[in-house]
N, C-alpha and C positions, 0 to 999 in steps of 0.2 A: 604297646610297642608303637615307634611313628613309621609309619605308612607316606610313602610321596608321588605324586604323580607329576611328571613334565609334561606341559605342553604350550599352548601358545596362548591361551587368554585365560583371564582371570574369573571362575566362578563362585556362587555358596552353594548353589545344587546340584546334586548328580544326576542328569536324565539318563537313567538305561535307552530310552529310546533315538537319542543319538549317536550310540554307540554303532558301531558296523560289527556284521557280522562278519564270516568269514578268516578271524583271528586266530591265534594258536588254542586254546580255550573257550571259543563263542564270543559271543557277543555280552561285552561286558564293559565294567568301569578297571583298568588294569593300573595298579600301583606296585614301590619295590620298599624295600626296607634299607634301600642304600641311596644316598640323596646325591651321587655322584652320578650315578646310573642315569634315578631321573632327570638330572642335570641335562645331561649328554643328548639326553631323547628332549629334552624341551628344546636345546639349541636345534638338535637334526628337522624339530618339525618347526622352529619358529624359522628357521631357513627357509622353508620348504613354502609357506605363507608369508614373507616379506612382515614377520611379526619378533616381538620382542620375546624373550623365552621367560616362562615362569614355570617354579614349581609351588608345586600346593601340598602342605603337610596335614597328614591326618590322626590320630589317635585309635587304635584299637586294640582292645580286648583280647588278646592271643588267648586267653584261656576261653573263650569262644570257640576257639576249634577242636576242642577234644572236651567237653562237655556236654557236647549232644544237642547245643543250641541251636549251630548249622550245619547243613551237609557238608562234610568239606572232603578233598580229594587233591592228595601229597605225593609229589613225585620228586623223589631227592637226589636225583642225577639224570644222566638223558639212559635211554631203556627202550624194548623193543615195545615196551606198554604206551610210553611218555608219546614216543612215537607214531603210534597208531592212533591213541588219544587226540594229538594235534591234525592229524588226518585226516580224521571223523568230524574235526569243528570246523578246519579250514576248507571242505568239500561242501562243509552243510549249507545249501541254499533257503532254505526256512529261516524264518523268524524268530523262530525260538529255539532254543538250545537245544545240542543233541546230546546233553546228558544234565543230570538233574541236581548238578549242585550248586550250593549255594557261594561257593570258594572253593580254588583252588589256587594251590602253590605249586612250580616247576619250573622248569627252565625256560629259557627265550630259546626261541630257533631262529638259527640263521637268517637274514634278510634276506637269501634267494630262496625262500620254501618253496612258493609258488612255480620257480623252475623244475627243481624237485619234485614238485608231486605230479608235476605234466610227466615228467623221465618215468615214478613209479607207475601210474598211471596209464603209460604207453608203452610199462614192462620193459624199459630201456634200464631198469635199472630195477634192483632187486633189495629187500625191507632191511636189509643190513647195511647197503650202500647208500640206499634212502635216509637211516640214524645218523650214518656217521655224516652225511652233508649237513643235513640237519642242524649241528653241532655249532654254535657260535664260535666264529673266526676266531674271536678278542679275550674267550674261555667262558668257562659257564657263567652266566649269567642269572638271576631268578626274578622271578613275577608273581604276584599274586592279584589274579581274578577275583573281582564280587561280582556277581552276575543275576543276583534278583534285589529285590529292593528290601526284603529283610536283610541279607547282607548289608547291603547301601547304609539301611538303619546305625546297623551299628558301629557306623564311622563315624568320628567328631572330627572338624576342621581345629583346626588350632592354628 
């Protein structure tokens, strides 16, 4: 399957350790399987850098993730799990991941997370009111996480 990432400059290698933590999923290299999507996010961040937007297309192995190659972890709609899940990564101050997969596929969360998790956080708002903001304005959306460098591995640029 092609895999695309937007953003602002042109690479061949993927450094995990440029990535930020802090994201819905940890710290990672995050691509989508729909090239409009990353379109949308190359323009929002080459905006955002006074940079031209690129996307970068990659090739993978889907039958990698249900063969036991790599850990992966699928969440096929938003959920009080999907939820918690993005809570647990976007709280995590460490370095390293707070959970131990190799990929994961789920939705994007709203661009105010960070509002939201101060509200649940400060119990201004409760784990169902927390999902539903959560929720992308513009409709579900998805992403898929690689987040160690065996993942990395088995992407091809194309």
């Amino acid at each position: 399957m092609k895999l695309y990432h937007g953003t602002f400059t042109d690479f061949d290698t993927i450094d995990l350790s440029k990535s930020n933590k802090g994201k819905d999923f940890g710290k990672g290299f995050y691509l989508s399987d729909n090239y409009e999507q990353a379109q949308r996010l190359a323009v929002f961040k080459a905006v955002q850098y006074n940079e031209e937007p690129v996307v970068l297309t990659y090739e993978f192995n889907k039958e990698l993730l249900t063969n036991g190659e790599l850990s992966f972890l699928r969440f096929g709609e938003y959920s009080k799990e999907w939820a918690e899940f993005v809570l647990k990564n976007r709280t995590n101050e460490n370095d390293a991941n707070a959970h131990p997969y190799d990929v994961v596929f789920g939705p994007i969360a709203n661009d105010k997370v960070g509002i939201q998790i101060r509200n649940l956080l400060e119990e201004n708002i409760d784990m169902d009111t927390f999902l539903k903001r959560l929720e992308y304005m513009h409709g579900i959306t998805f992403q898929y996480f690689f987040g160690t460098e065996k993942a990395i591995s088995k992407l091809v640029r194309i």
